[in-house]
C-alpha positions in Angstrom: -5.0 -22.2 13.1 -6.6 -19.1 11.8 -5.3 -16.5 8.8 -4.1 -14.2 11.1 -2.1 -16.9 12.9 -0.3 -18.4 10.1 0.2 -14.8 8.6 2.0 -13.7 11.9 3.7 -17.3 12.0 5.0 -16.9 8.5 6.5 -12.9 9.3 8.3 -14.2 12.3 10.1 -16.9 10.3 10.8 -13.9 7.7 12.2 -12.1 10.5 14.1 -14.9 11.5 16.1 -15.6 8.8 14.0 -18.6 7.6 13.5 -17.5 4.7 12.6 -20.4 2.4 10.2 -21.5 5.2 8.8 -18.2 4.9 8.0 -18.4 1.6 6.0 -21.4 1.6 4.0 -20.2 4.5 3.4 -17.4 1.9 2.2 -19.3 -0.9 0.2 -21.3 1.1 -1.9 -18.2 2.6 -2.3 -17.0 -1.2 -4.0 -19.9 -1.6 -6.1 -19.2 0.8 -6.9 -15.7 0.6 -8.5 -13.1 -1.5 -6.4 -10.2 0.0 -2.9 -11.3 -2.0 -1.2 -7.9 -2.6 0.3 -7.5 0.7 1.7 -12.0 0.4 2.6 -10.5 -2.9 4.6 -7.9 -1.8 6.0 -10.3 1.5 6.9 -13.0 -0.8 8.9 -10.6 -3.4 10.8 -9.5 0.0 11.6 -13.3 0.5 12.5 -13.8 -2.9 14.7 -10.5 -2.9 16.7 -11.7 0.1 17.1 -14.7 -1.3 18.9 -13.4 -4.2 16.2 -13.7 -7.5 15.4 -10.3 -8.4 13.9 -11.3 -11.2 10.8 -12.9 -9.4 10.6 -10.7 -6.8 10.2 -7.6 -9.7 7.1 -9.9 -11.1 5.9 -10.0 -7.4 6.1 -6.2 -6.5 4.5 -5.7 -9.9 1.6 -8.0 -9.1 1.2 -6.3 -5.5 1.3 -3.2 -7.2 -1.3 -3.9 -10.2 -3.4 -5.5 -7.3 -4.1 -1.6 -6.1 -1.6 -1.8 -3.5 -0.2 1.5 -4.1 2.0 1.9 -0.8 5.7 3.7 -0.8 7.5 0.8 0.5 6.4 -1.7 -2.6 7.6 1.4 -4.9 11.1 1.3 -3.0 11.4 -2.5 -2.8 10.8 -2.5 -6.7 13.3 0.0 -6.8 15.6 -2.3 -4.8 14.9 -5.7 -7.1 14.9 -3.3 -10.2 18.5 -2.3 -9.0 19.5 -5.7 -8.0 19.1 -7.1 -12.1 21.2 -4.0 -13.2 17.9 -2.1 -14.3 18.7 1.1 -13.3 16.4 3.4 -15.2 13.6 1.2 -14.0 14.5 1.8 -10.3 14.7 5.2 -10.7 10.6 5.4 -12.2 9.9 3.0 -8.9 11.7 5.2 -6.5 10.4 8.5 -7.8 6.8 6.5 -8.0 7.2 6.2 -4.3 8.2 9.9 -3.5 5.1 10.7 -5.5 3.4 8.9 -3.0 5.6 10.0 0.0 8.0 12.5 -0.8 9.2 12.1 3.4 10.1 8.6 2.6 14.6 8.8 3.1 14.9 5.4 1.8 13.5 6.1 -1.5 15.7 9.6 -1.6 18.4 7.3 -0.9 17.7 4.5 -3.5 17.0 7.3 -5.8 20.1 8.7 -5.7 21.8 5.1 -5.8 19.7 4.0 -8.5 20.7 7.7 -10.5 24.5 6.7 -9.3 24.3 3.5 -11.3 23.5 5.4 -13.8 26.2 7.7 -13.9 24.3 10.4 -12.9 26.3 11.5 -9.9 24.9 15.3 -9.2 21.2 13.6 -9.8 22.4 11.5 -6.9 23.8 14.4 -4.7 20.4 16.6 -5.3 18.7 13.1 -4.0 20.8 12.5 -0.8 20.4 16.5 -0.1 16.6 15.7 -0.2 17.3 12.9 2.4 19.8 14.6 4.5 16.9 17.5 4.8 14.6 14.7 6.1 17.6 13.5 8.2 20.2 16.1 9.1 21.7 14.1 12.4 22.1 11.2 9.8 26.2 11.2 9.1 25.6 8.4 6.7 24.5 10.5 4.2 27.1 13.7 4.8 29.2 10.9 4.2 27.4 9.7 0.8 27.5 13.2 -0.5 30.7 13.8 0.5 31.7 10.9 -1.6 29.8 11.6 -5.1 31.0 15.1 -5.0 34.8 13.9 -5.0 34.0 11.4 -7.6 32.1 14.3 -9.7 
């Protein structure tokens, strides 16, 4: 079985649901590979889902100082970094990834969740106008902004 085989054999069992299967297929291919930021990245996702922020934050980070600088890794930091009740930290990761991709609605949106959690609540509005500029046929976020402005 080749790399590419047990790579696309370890995403579908992600996909599936089978998560702690997933993540051994992962460690496995670290093993065997030189290329680990994107199994780095995979395996924090696992680890997210699975409920241990904590690991998966360690993971993103090594994805990350491994010179994988894509958006998404930024957001999903954002998302673990929320997840352990870090929410100044998520904030830096979510406006690290608009730095890379300021077109990228899911990091608007954890933005203004992570600024929320904060108690930040017009930061979060200004973040979920940004989005809903990205996304103005989304009613998910006319409801969001709806919401923090009768909390404010």
């Amino acid at each position: 079985m080749t790399g590419f085989t047990r790579g696309a054999g370890a995403l579908a069992m992600h996909h599936s649901g089978q998560l702690r299967e997933a993540e051994h297929a992962y460690r496995q291919l670290l093993e065997r590979t030189s290329n680990k930021a994107p199994l780095w990245h995979l395996l924090g996702l696992a680890r997210l889902q699975q409920g241990d922020a904590g690991e998966a934050i360690a993971l993103f980070r090594q994805a990350l100082d491994a010179g994988r600088r894509l958006p998404a890794i930024h957001v999903d930091l954002g998302a673990a970094l929320r997840s352990a009740g870090r929410p100044a930290e998520a904030v830096e990761a979510y406006r690290a990834a608009l730095g890379l991709d300021a077109s990228l609605v899911s990091a608007w949106q954890g933005l203004a969740a992570a600024e929320h959690d904060r108690g930040h609540p017009v930061r979060a509005v200004v973040a979920l106008r940004e989005a809903l500029g990205l996304q103005p046929e989304d009613p998910r976020l006319r409801f969001n902004i709806a919401t923090l402005l009768v909390e404010t």
